[in-house]
C-alpha positions, 0 to 999 in steps of 0.5 A: 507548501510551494510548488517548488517544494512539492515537486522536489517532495514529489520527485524524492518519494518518487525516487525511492519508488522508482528504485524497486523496478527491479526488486521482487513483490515479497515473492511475487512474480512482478517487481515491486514499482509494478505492483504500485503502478498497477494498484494506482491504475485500477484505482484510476479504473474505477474512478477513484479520487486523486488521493485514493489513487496516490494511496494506492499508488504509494501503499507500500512506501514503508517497505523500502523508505530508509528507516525499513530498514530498522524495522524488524523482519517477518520470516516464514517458518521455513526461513523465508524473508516475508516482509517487514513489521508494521511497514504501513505506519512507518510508510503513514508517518513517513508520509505525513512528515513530508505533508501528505493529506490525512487521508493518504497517510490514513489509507496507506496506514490502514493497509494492513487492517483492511486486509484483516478486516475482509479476511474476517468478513468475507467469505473467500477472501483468505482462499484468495490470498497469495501464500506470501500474502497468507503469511504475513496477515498470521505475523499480522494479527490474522483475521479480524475478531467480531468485535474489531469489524465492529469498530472498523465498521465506524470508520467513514473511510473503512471503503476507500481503505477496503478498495485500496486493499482489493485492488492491492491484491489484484495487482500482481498482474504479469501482463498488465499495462500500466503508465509510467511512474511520471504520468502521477507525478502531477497528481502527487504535486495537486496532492501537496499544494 
């Protein structure tokens, strides 16, 4: 792909992203383009590879690109909207076709195996999840079984995909200070070149 491209892919990813400044995180107390810089920023605190900071960044692109909103809706008992159904292989195709790395389309696609995986190896981890969270991993499939674990245990990016999803649960800070949505704007470009 040419710069050129990249930056025009970059800037219309990008758009959609920057358009959920004002909508909520699934209940949450922070807006969802929040949540995303937030996720990016730990990934960046920890040193992460520039893919694995866009994953991050970008983990919950399948919740608000247009074809969201073919996809079925999760709802609580009590009638509250929880989330979109297999948002994160909307979001992994949808990344793909515009001609991200394999590996980004591949973590943003595991968002949700990584988080059944370690509420079925981690003790705590369940307890620790936001009751929005707690709902959507029951329409989800739950916890992983034994014999799940032991086929995410093969995968070689099963780290990357678990931290990914560690600092997705963190980042729902209302105090955090984060860079702006164009400080990884280069990055993304890199990404597609």
């Amino acid at each position: 792909m040419d710069e050129s491209t990249a930056c025009r892919t970059v800037q219309q990813v990008f758009s959609l992203v920057r358009a959920q400044g004002s909508t909520d995180h699934l209940g949450e107390r922070i807006s969802q383009l929040a949540h995303s810089l937030q996720a990016a920023t730990l990934a960046q605190q920890f040193h992460a590879s520039e893919d694995t900071i866009l994953r991050a960044l970008l983990h919950d692109i399948g919740r608000f690109i247009p074809a969201a909103e073919k996809m079925e809706s999760m709802t609580a008992a009590d009638g509250t909207y929880v989330g979109k159904a297999s948002y994160e292989l909307v979001g992994e195709r949808y990344l793909r076709s515009l001609g991200f790395s394999e590996k980004i389309c591949a973590l943003v696609g595991a968002h949700v195996v990584a988080k059944r995986y370690l509420t079925a190896v981690e003790d705590g981890h369940w307890e620790a999840l936001s009751e929005s969270s707690k709902t959507t991993l029951r329409y989800q499939g739950g916890p992983f079984t034994d014999a799940e674990v032991a086929e995410a245990r093969k995968d070689p990016l099963l780290e990357d995909k678990l931290a990914v999803r560690r600092w997705d649960d963190q980042a729902k800070d209302t105090n955090m200070t984060t860079p702006d949505l164009q400080s990884f704007e280069d990055m993304a470009v890199r990404s597609l070149l």
